[in-house]
N, C-alpha and C positions, 0 to 999 in steps of 0.2 A: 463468681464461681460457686459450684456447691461440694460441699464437703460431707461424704457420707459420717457420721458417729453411731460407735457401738458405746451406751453406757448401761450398767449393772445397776440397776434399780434395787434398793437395799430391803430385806423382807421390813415389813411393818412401817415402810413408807407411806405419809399421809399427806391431804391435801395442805399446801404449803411449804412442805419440802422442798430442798433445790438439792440441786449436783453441781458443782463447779467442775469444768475441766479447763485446766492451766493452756493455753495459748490458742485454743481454737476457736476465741473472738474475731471480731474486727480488727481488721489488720490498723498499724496505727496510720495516722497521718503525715508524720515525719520521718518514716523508715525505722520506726521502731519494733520491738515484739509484738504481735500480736496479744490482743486482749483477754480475756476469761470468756467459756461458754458457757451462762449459769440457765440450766433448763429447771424449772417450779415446775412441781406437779399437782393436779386434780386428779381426784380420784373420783370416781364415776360411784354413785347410790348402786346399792346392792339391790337386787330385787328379795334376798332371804334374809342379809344381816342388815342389824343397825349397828354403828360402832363410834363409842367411849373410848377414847385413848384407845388402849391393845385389847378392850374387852369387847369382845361380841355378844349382839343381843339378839336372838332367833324369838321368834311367836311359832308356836306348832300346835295347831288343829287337831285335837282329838275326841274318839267317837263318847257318847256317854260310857259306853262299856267297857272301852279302856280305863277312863276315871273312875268308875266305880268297883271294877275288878283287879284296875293295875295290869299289866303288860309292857312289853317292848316296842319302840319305837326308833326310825333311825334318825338321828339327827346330824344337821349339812355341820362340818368344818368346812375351811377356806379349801381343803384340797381333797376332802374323803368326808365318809361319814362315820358316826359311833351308833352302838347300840345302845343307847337309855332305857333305864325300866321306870317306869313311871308308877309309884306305888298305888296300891288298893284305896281306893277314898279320897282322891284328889279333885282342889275344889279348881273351878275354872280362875283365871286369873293369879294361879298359883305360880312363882318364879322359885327353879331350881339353878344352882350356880355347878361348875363342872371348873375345879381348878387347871389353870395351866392349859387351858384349849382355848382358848382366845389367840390372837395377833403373836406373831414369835418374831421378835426385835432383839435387841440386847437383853430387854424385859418381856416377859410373856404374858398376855394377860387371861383373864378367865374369861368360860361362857354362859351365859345367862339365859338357861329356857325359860318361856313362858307358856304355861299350857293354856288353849284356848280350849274350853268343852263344845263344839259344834252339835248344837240340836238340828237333825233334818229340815228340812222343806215341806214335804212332801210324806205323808204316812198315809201306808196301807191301811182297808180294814183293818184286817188279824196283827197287824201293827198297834195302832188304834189300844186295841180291846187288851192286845197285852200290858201296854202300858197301865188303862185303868186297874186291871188287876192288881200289878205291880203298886198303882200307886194306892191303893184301897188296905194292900197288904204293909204297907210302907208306915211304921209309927213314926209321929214328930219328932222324937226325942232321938233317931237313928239320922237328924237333920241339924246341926245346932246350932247354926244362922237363922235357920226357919226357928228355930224353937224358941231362941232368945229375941227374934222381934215379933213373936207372938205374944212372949212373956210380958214385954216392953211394952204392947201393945194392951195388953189385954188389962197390965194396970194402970194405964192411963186415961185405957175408952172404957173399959168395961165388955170389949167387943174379941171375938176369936178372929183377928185378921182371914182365916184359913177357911170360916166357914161355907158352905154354900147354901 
């Protein structure tokens, strides 16, 4: 026979989890109580988070402009999104934490942006020639990853990594 069950899936349930429910096993063999239903859960890969215990991990893609001016961006929770400001001068690969927006269990945990800086594909001329402007105008010292492995660089070779 089948037996329809409604069970309540607990928030912040994770792969390996069970639910017991008390007699809707297998009936016994000797005419006794039925057994336990114990259903294990898998939780399916997110296509936006990665997740640490109750913490979430989001990567979000942003334009140069953003990082270098700062701006607002929305970022996914499990059931809505937030407004993040991502400040003026942000390098790529930089991880912001957001307390208490992670997984809501007994324990809640936090969220962990990561900003990716996405350089285009594809530039226009007048793209192009802005850039060089920009970067013609750009002193090393307003860089200080670039400046410090030039530094590194230049007293080891005797050479300006940067020149052309």
């Amino acid at each position: 026979t089948t037996t329809k069950v409604v069970l309540d899936i607990p928030a912040g349930a994770d792969t390996g989890s069970y639910i017991r429910k008390a007699g809707f096993g297998q009936a016994s063999e000797n005419g006794g109580p039925a057994g336990d239903l114990i259903v294990v859960m898998k939780v399916e890969p997110s296509k936006i988070f990665k997740r640490k215990n109750f913490d979430l991990y989001v990567s979000v893609p942003i334009s140069f402009k953003t990082a270098a001016l700062g701006g607002k961006v929305k970022i996914p929770l499990i059931d809505d999104t937030i407004d993040y400001t991502i400040p003026e001068g942000t390098q790529s690969g930089k991880t912001f934490m957001v307390k208490n927006k992670g997984i809501k269990s007994r324990l809640t945990g936090d969220l962990y942006i990561e900003v990716i800086v996405e350089v285009p594909n594809k530039l226009s001329r007048e793209q192009k020639k802005a850039l060089e402007i920009f970067d013609e105008q750009t002193e090393i010292k307003q860089c200080s990853q670039m400046k410090q492995y030039k530094d590194n660089v230049e007293s080891m070779y005797g050479k300006n990594p940067y020149d052309k």
